[in-house]
DOFI-23468 format. One line per field, with one value per residue (C-alpha): residue in three letters; x, y, z. Coordinates in nm, 3 decimals. Layout:
<paros>
r: [ALA; ...] $
xx: [X; ...] $
yy: [Y; ...] $
zz: [Z; ...] $
</paros>
This chain:
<paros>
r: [UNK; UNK; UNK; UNK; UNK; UNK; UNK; UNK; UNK; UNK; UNK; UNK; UNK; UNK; UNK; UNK; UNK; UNK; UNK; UNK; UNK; UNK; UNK; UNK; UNK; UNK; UNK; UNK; UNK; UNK; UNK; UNK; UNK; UNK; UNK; UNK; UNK; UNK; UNK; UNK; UNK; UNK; UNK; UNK; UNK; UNK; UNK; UNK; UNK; UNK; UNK; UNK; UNK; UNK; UNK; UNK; UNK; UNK; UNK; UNK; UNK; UNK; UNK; UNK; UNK; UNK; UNK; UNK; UNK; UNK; UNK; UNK; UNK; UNK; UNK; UNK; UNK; UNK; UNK; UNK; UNK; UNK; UNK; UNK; UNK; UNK; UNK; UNK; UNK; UNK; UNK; UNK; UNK; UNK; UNK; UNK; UNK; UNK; UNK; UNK; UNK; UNK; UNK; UNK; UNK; UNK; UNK; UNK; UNK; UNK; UNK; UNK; UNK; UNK; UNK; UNK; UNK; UNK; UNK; UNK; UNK; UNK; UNK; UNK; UNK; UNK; UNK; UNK; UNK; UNK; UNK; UNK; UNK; UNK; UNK; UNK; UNK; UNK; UNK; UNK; UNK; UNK; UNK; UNK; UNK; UNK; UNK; UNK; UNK; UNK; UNK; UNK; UNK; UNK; UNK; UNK; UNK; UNK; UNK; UNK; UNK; UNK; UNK; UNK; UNK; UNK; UNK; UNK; UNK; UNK; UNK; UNK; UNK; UNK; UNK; UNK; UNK; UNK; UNK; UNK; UNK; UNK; UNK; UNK; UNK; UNK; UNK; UNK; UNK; UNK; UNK; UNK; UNK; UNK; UNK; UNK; UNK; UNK; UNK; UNK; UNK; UNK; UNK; UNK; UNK; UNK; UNK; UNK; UNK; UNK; UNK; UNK; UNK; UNK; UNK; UNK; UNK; UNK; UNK; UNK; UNK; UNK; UNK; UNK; UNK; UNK; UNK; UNK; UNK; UNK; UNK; UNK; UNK; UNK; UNK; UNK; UNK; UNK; UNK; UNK; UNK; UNK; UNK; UNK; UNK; UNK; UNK; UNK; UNK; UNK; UNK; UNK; UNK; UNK; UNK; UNK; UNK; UNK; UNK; UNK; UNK; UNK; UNK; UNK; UNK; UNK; UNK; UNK; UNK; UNK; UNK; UNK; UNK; UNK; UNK; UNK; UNK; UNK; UNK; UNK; UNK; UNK; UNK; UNK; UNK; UNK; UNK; UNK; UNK; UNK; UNK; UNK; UNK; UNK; UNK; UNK; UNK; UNK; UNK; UNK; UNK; UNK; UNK; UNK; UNK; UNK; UNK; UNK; UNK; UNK; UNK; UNK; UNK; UNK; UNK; UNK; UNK; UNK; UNK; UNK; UNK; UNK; UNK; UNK; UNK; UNK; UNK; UNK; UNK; UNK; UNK; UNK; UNK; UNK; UNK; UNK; UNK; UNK; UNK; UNK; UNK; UNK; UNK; UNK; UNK; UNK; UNK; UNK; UNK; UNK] $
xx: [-5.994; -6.062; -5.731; -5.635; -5.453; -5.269; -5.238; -4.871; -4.947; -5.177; -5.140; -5.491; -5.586; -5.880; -6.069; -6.079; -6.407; -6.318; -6.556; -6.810; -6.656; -6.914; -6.975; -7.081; -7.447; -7.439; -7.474; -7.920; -7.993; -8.265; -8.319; -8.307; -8.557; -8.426; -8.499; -8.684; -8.522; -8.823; -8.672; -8.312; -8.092; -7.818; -7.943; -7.858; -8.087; -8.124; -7.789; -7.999; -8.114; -7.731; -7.473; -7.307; -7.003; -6.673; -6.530; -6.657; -6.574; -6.778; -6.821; -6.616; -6.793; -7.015; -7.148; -7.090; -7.368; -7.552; -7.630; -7.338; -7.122; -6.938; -6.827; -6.932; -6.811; -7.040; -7.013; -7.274; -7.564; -7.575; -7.189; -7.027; -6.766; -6.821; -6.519; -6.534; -6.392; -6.060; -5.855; -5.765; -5.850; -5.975; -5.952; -6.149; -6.014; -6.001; -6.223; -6.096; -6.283; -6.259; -6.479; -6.614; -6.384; -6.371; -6.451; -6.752; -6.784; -6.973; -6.837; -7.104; -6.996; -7.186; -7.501; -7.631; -7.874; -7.870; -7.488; -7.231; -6.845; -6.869; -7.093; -6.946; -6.698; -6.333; -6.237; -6.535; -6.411; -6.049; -6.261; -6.412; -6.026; -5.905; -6.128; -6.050; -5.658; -5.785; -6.020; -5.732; -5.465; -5.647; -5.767; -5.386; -5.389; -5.530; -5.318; -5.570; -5.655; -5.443; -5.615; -5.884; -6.078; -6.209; -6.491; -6.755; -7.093; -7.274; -7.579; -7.833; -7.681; -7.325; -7.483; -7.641; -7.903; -7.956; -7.927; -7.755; -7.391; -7.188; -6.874; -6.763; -6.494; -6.387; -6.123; -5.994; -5.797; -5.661; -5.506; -5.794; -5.670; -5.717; -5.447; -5.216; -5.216; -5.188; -4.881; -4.716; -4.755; -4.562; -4.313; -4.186; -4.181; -3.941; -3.728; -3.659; -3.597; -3.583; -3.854; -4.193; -4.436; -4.696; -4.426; -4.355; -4.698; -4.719; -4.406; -4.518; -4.884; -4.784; -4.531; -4.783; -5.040; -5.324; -5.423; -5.465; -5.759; -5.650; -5.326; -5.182; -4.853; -4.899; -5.164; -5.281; -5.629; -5.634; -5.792; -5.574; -5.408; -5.558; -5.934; -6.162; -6.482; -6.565; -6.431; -6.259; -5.983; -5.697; -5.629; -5.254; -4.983; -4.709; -4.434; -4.419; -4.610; -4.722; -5.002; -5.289; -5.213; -4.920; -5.029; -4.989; -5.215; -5.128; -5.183; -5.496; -5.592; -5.470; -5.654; -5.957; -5.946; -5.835; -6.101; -6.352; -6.282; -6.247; -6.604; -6.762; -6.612; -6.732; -7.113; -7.122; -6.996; -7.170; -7.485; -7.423; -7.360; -7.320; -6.994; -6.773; -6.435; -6.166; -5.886; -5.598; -5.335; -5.035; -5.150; -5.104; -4.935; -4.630; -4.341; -4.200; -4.295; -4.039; -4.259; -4.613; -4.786; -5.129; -5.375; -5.768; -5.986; -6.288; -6.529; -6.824; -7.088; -7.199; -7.212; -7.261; -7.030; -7.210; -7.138; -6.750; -6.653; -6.707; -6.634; -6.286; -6.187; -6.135; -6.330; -6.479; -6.470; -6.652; -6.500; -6.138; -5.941; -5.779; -6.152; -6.254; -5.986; -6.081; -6.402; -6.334; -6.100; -6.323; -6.582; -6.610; -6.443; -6.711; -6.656; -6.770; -7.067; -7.359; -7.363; -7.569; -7.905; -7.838; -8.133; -8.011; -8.139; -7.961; -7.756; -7.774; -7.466; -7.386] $
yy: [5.754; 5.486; 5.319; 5.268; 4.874; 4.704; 4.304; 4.195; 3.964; 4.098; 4.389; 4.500; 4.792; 4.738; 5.039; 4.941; 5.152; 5.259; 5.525; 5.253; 5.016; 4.686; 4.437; 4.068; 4.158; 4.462; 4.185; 4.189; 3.892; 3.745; 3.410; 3.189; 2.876; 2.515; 2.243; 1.915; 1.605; 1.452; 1.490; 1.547; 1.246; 1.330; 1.165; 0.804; 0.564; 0.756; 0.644; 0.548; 0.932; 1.005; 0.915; 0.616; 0.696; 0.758; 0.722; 0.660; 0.640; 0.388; 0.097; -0.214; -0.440; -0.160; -0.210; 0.079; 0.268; 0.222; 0.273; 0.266; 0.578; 0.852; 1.054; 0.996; 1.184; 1.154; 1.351; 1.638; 1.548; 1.871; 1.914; 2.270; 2.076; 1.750; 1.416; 1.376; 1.608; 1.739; 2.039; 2.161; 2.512; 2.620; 2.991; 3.218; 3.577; 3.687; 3.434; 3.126; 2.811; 2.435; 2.154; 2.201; 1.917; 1.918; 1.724; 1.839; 1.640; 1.664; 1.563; 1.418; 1.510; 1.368; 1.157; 1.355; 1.659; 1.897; 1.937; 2.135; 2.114; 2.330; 2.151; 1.789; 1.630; 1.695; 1.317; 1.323; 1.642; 1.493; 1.228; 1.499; 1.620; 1.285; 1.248; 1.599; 1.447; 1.131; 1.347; 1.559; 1.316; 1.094; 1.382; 1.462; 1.159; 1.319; 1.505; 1.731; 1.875; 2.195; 2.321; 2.169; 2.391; 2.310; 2.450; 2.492; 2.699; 2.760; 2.930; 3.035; 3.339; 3.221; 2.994; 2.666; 2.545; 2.220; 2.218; 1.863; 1.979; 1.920; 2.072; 2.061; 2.023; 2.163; 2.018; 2.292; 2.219; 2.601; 2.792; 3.062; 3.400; 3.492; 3.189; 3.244; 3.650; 3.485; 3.280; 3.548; 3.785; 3.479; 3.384; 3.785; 3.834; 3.500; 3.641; 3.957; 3.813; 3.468; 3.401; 3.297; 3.547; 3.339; 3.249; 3.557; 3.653; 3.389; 3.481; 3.820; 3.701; 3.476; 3.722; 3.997; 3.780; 4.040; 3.881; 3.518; 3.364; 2.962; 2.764; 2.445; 2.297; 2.261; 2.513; 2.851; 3.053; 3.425; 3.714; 3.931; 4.242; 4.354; 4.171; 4.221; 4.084; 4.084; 3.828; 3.681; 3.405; 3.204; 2.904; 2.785; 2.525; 2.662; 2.471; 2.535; 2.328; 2.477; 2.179; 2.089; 1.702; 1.652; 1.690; 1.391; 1.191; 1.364; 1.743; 1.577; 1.554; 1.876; 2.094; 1.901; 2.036; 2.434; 2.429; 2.268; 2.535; 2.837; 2.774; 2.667; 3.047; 3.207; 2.994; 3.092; 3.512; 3.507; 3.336; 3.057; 3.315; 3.192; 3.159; 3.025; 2.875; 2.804; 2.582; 2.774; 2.525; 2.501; 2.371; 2.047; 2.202; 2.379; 2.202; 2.504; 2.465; 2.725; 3.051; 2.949; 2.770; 2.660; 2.798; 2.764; 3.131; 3.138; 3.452; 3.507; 3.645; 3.970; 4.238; 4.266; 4.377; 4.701; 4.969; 5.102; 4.757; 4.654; 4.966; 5.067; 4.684; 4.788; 4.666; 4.816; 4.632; 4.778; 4.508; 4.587; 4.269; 4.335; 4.352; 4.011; 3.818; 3.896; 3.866; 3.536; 3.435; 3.529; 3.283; 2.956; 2.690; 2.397; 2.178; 2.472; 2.606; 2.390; 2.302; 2.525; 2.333; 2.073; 2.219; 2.637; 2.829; 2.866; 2.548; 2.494; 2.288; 2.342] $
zz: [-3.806; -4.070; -4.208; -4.528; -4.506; -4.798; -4.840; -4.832; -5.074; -5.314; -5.269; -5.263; -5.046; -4.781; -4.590; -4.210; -4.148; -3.796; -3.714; -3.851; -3.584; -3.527; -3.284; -3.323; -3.219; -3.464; -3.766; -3.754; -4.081; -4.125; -3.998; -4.254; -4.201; -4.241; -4.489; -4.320; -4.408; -4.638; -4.957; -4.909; -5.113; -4.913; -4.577; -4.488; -4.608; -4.953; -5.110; -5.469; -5.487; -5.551; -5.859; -5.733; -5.440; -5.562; -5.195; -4.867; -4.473; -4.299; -4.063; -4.170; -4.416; -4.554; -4.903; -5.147; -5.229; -4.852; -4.501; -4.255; -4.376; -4.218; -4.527; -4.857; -5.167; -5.508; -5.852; -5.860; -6.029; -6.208; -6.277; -6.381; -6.550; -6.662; -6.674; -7.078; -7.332; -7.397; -7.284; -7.659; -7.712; -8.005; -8.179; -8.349; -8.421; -8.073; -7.855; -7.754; -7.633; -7.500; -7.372; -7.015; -6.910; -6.513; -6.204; -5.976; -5.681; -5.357; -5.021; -4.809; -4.456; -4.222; -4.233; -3.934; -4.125; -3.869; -3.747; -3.958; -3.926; -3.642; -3.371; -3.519; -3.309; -3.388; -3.429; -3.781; -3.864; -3.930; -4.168; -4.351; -4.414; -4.544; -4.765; -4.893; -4.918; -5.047; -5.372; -5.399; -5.463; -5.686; -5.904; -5.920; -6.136; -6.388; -6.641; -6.789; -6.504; -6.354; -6.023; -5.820; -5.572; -5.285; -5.065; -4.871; -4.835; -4.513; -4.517; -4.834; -4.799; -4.894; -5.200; -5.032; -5.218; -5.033; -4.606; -4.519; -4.459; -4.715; -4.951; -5.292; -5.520; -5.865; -6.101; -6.341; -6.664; -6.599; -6.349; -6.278; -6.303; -5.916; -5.883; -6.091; -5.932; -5.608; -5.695; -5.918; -5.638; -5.393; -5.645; -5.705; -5.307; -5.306; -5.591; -5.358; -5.053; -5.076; -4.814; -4.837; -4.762; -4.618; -4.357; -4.289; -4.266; -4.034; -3.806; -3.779; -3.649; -3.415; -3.240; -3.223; -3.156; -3.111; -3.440; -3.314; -3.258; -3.179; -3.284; -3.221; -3.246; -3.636; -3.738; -3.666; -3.711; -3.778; -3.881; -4.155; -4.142; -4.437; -4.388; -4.672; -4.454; -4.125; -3.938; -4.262; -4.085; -4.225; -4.138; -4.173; -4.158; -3.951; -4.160; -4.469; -4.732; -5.072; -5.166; -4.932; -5.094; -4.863; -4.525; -4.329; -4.094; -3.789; -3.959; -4.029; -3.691; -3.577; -3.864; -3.776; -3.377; -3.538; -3.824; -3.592; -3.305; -3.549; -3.678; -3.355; -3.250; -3.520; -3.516; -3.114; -3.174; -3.512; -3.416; -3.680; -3.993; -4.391; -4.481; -4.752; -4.692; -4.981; -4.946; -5.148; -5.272; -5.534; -5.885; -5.968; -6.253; -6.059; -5.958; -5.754; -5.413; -5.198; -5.275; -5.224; -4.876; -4.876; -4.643; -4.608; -4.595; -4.390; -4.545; -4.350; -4.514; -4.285; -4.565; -4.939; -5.200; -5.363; -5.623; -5.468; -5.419; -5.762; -5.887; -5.734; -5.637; -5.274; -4.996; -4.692; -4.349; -4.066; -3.797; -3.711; -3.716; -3.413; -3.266; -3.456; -3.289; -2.993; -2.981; -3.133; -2.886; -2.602; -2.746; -2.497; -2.585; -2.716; -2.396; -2.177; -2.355; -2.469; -2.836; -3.044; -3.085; -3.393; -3.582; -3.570; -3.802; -4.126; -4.037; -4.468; -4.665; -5.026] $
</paros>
């Protein structure tokens, strides 16, 4: 019997396609062939082929703007939103309009071409996350800008146009809409019961536990009651902490090991699908930090929105999360199994 499931938060409604009921292997794509190395500017070696480094991670002594990094972050060279302009809005009748002021940065993760986030060792992953805390903070800085998104796409399926692994970031001068939903929805569930959802979320999960696919002392992966995708996970801090700025060196580490784990899972069950994670975080324009808790969403891309998605705003999900988790948690850990070969099909960045 298919179930009809409603997001605590949201409050979206989600159709948990039962009698449709898939397994990993039921997920047939086709293989998606990988970029060489010969003309991507993202490899080591090819520093000039890039806008000059805004921040790097490298061997002591390094020179900016050469060999001898770990992670290296650069402004896109074709920017959505660019640094110059302003953020006043101006009116006609109904329309309203402003410069495309923004920041559009890329985050270089590794100069290795072949190995994504999930095959990389957990100690690099944790330098890929500082220097998400270090681009976060500094944008902060800026008073113009409101939000800053960041994110990842794995796969040409989920958007990546170029295959060295790498992710992105977006500073807004607005709250986007799907934001500002997101923390209205928090902020009303805090004025009725004086509790933050996402913890509660989160206590619920982790006494259940069916839902679970790996935690930690600090953080926890799993699938949601009310998934919208197959295999969608969240990953989250288990105290509460509204911005993604403030976690500390040692939550570094330990996100590193639960992101690194969750998407070696899902690369080993999924056989290395597209996906897109989000990290969801307060705007740097809110000062009220009880209600909200930041969290990162890991949306692999195993079906297509069609006509009744777009049409209704529900979404169908053939994989029971209950199932997902399982499955997920079944998956070898990465010191058991071999590593996926380095050069896997589909193994695309941004």
């Amino acid at each position: 019997m298919p179930q009809l499931r409603k997001d605590p938060i949201t409050q979206r409604w989600v159709i948990i396609a039962t009698e449709r009921a898939a397994r990993p292997t039921d997920f047939v794509r086709i293989q998606e062939e990988v970029n060489g190395q010969t003309f991507c500017p993202f490899c080591e070696g090819r520093e000039d082929l890039t806008p000059p480094e805004i921040y790097a991670i490298g061997r002591p002594g390094r020179s900016p703007n050469s060999p001898g990094w770990e992670v290296r972050v650069v402004p896109n060279k074709y920017p959505a939103l660019r640094i110059e302009g302003t953020t006043e809005v101006v009116h006609e009748g109904l329309f309203a309009y402003m410069d495309g002021v923004g920041a559009h940065e890329v985050i270089i993760e590794t100069p290795d071409h072949f190995r994504h986030l999930g095959v990389l060792p957990p100690e690099h992953v944790a330098k890929v996350i500082q220097a998400y805390r270090e681009r976060y903070l500094d944008l902060d800085r800026d008073e113009r800008f409101q939000y800053l998104l960041l994110f990842r796409n794995h796969g040409r399926t989920a958007g990546a146009s170029l295959s060295h692994p790498h992710s992105q970031l977006i500073a807004l001068p607005i709250v986007p809409k799907q934001v500002r939903e997101e923390l209205e929805a928090a902020q009303h569930h805090f004025g009725r019961h004086a509790r933050c959802i996402y913890c509660e979320i989160l206590a619920q999960e982790i006494e259940a536990g069916y839902r679970i696919v790996t935690e930690n002392e600090q953080f926890v992966a799993f699938e949601p009651f009310a998934s919208r995708f197959p295999f969608e996970t969240w990953i989250m801090p288990k105290r509460h902490q509204a911005t993604f700025g403030s976690i500390e060196d040692q939550g570094i580490q330990a996100l590193a090991e639960i992101l690194q784990g969750t998407l070696y899972r899902l690369a080993v069950v999924l056989d290395n699908p597209p996906y897109n994670f989000i990290i969801h975080s307060l705007p740097y324009s809110e000062t009220a930090e009880h209600f909200y808790h930041w969290h990162i969403e890991i949306m692999p891309r195993l079906t297509q929105v069609a006509g009744f998605e777009w049409g209704t705003g529900f979404y169908i999900n053939p994989v029971v999360p209950e199932d997902a988790s399982r499955f997920l948690r079944e998956a070898k850990a990465p010191e058991v199994v071999e590593v996926v070969p380095a050069r896997i099909h589909g193994e695309v960045g941004e």
